[in-house]
N, C-alpha and C positions, 0 to 999 in steps of 0.2 A: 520576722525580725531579721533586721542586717546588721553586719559591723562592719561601718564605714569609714574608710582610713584616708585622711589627707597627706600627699607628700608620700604615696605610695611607694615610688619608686626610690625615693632619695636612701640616706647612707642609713636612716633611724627606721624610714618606714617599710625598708626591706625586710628588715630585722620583723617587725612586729606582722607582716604580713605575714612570712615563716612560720611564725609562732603560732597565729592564729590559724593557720592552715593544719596543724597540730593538735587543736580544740574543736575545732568546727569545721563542718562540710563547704567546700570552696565555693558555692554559689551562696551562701549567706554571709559572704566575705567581697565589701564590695571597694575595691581599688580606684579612686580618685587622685586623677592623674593632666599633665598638661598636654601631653602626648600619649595618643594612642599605643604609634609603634615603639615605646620605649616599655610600654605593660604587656606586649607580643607574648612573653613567656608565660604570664600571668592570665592570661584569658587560655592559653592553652591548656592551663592547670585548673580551670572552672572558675577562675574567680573573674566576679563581674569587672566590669572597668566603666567608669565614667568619664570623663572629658570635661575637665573645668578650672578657670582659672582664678586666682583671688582677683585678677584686677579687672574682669568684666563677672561683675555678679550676676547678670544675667544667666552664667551658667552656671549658676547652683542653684537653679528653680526646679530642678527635677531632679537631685541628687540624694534628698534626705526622703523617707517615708515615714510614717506615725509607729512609734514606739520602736526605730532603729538606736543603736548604739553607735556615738561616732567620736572618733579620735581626730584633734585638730594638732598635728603638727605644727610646731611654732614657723612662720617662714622665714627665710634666709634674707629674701629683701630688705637690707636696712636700711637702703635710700627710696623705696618706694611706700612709707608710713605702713609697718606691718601691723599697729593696732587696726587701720581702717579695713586693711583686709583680711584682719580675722573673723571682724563684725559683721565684713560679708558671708561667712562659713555661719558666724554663728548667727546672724537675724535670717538666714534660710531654713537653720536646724531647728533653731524655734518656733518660726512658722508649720514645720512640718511635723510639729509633736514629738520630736524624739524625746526617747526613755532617756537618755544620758548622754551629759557631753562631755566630755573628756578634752583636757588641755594639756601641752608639757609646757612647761612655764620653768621658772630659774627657781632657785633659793632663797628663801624668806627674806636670811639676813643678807644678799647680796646688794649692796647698794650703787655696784658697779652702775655705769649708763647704758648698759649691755642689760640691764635689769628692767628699764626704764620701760620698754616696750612688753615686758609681760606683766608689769604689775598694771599697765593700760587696758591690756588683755582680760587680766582678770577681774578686774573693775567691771569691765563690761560684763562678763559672764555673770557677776553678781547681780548686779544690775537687772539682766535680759528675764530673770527666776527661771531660767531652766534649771534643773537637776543637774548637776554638776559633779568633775572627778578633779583636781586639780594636781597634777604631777608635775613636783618642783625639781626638775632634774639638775643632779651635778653634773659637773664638767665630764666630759669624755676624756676614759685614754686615749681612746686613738686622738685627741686633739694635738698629743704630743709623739705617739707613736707611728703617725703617719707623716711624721715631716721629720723622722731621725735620718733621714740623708745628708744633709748641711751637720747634723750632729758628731757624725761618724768620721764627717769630712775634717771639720774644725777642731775635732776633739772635746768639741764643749758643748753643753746646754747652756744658753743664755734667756735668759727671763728677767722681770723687772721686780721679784716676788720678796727678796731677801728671803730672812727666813722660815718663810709661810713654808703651813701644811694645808694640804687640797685635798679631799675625799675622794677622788675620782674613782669611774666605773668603765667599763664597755658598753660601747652601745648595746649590744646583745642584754645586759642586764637591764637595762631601762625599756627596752624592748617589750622584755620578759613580765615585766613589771607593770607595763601597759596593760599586754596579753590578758595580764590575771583582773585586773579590773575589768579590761571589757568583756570578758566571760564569766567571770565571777558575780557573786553577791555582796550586798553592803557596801558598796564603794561609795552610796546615795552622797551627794554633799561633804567630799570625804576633800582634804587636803593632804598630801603626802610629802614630804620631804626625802629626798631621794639621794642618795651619795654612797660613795663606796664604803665598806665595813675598817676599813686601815686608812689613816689620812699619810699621806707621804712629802716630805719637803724635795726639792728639786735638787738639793744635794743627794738626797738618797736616790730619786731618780734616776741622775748621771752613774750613781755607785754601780744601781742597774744593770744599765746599757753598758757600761765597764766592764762588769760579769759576762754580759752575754756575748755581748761583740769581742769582748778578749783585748780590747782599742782602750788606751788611757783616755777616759773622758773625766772634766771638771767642770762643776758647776760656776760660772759667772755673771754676780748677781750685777747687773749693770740699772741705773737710774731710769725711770718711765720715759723721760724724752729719749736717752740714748733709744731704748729699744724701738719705740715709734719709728729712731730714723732707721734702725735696723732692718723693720718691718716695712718700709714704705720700698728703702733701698732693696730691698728680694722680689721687690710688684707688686704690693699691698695696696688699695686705693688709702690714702690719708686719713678717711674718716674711720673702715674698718681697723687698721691698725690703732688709732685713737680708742677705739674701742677694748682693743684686745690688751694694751698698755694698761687700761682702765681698770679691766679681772685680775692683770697682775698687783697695782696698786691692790685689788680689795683681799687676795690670796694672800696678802702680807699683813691685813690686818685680821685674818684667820676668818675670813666671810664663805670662803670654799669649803668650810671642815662645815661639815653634816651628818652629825651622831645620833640620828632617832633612830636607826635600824630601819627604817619602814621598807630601805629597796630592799636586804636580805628576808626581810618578812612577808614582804608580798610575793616574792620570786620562790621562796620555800628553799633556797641554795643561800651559799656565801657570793658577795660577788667577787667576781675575777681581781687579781692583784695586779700589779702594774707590770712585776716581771711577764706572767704570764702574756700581757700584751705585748708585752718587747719581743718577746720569744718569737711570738706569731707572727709579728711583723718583720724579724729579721729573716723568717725563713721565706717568707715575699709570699 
């Protein structure tokens, strides 16, 4: 039996590679990757690597084995139809028997259009009757803590959210959280909804980075077009940014808060706070 991770290398499936390498012996840990030499580290440390891409499915004909474990990282492609190419992951994994497939997918009640290609995702998964894990992950700190340079700069957080609260986590906890499913028991058919244990508004945010950085920062709730042009105006392609405008509209209607506990209860920890990521992040 293998546990096989899509999106190996990227910023989410670092994290869960770590983790599993923490639970299990690195040759039952198999790295699915688009590039060899970017998994260089990774095969040095035992873990297998495979070589494949969502948009030629012909290489996922030898990536899954009967009764593997596999984690389908959501893709990042959102001009290249990322339901089509999850069905390539996943009409491979089903043909090859696997024990469980594992998805990260958004939040139930997110109705953003940033939603729009996981709940296509998971339709299929229903569909396909594999055995299934479905992991509705909230929003990343670091989605905001890895772009506090213009923050520090300007003095402000700007978002289109008013004044919404967001659950948000560290990737390391959604990570974590993965881990425990794909090594664990009972996850058969399980649905999780996944967010941080404290929701935070974007005022308290900035209070944050105020704290930390010692800099007067304030929050400025500015209207969903303004931000788009803001976003487009920094290098944003148009449609991404329409997206990301999108989360803020639904983070105002409070579709970001996600209070089941399931991440701190699958992880056995509290997850990380917001300062804590500021922290990390300021120290670079």
């Amino acid at each position: 039996m293998s546990i096989v991770v899509t999106g190996a290398t990227g910023h989410l499936g670092k994290h869960v590679i770590e983790g599993l390498l923490e639970k299990v012996p690195a040759d039952q840990v198999v790295a699915v990757v688009r590039s060899k030499e970017k998994a260089a580290d990774l095969a040095a440390r035992g873990v297998r690597i495979a070589v494949a891409d969502y948009n030629a499915p012909e290489t996922f004909d030898s990536v899954f084995s009967a009764g593997d474990r596999v984690l389908l990282i959501s893709g990042n492609e959102f001009d290249k139809g990322r339901v089509a190419q999850h069905k390539v992951v996943l009409d491979a994994a089903k043909a090859a028997g696997v024990a469980l497939f594992a998805y990260t997918s958004a939040p139930g009640s997110l109705t953003a259009a940033l939603a729009d290609d996981h709940r296509g995702t998971e339709a299929a998964v229903l569909e396909s009757g594999v055995t299934y894990a479905l992991l509705r992950n909230g929003w990343y700190n670091e989605n905001y803590t890895e772009n506090l340079a213009p923050v520090l700069e300007h003095g402000a957080v700007v978002q289109a959210a008013g004044e919404g609260r967001i659950s948000a986590a560290s990737r390391a906890d959604y990570a974590a959280a993965a881990v425990a499913v794909l090594t664990g028991e009972g996850h058969e058919n399980k649905t999780y909804e996944l967010g941080g244990d404290t929701a935070f508004s974007f005022a308290e945010y900035a209070a944050v980075v105020a704290q930390a950085s010692g800099k007067e920062i304030v929050y400025n709730a500015v209207p969903a077009e303004t931000f788009k042009g803001i976003l487009t105006g920094a290098g944003l392609p148009a449609p991404f940014a329409e997206i990301l405008a999108g989360v803020d509209v639904s983070i105002e209607k409070g579709e970001l808060i996600v209070d089941s506990g399931d991440l701190s209860r699958l992880t056995g920890r509290p997850t990380t706070p917001i300062a804590e990521s500021v922290a990390a992040a300021l120290k670079g």
